[in-house]
C-alpha positions in Angstrom: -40.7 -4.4 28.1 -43.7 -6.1 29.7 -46.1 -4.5 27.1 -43.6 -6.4 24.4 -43.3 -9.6 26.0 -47.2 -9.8 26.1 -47.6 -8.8 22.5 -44.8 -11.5 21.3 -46.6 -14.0 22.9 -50.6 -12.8 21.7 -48.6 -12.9 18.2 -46.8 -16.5 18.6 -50.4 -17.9 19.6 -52.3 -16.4 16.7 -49.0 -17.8 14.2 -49.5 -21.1 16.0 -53.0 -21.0 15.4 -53.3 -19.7 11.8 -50.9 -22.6 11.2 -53.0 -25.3 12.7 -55.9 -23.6 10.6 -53.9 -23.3 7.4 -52.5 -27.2 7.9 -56.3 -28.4 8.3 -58.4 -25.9 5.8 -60.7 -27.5 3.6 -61.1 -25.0 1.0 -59.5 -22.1 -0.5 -61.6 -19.5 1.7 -60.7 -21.2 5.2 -56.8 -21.2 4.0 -57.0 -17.5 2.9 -58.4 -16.8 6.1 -55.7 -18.7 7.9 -53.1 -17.1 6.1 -54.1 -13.5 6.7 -54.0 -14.6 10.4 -50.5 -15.8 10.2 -49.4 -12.6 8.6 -51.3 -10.4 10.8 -49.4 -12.3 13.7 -46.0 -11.6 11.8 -46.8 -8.1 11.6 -47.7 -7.9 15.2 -44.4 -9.8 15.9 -42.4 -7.1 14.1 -44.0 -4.2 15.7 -43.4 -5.4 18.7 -40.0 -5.7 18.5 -39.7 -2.2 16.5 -40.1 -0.6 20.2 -43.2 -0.1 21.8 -44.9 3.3 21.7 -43.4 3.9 18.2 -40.0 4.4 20.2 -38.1 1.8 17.6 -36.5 2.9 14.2 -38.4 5.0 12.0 -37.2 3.0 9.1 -38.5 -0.3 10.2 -42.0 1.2 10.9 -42.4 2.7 7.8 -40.6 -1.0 5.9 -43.2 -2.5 8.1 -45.9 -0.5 6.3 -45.1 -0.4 3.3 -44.4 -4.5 4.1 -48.2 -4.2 5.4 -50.0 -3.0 2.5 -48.2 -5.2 -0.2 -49.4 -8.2 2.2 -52.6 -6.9 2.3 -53.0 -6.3 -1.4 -51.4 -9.4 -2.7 -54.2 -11.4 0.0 -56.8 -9.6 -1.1 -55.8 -10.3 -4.8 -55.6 -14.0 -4.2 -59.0 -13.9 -2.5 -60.7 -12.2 -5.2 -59.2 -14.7 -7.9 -60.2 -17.6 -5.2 -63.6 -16.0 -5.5 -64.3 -15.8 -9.1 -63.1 -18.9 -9.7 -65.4 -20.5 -7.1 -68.6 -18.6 -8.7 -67.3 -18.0 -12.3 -67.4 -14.9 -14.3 -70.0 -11.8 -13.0 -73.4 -11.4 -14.5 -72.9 -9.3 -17.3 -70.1 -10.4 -19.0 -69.7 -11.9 -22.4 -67.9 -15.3 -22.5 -66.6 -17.2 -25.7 -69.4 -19.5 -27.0 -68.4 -23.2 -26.2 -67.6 -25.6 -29.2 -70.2 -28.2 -28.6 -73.2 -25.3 -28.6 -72.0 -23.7 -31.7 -71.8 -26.7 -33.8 
């Protein structure tokens, strides 16, 4: 139980923290960055409750995972969208001639 108690609390700081950064972020980077925090602290929430040691319900762990990697895709795909919209299309890529340079 002690090994619980001290990971519900490492996971209520980093959820207050991410907060605080996600309340105060100044651009689209900082808040993705923030908001990975706050789901990594959910995640380690979760777990700990699950049982320590893997001795919680099979089920949960592998809902937790499967929870785990759609977080981490659907960040990771909101970051990469951030991205190119911050720098624009890659090098390479053909893009629609504008209206006023074609006529």
């Amino acid at each position: 139980m002690h090994a619980e108690l001290i990971w519900l609390v490492t996971a209520l700081l980093l959820f207050a923290a991410g907060s605080v950064g996600l309340a105060v972020a100044h651009s689209p980077i900082r808040a993705l960055v923030a908001l990975n925090i706050v789901a990594g602290s959910v995640t380690i929430a979760l777990l700990a409750a699950s049982g320590a040691g893997g001795a919680g319900d099979p089920r949960a762990a592998r809902a937790m995972g499967v929870l785990g990697i759609l977080v981490a895709f659907g960040v990771t795909t909101f970051g990469a969208v951030l991205v190119r919209r911050r720098r624009g299309p890659p090098e390479g890529t053909a893009e629609a001639p504008d209206d006023e340079a074609a006529g």
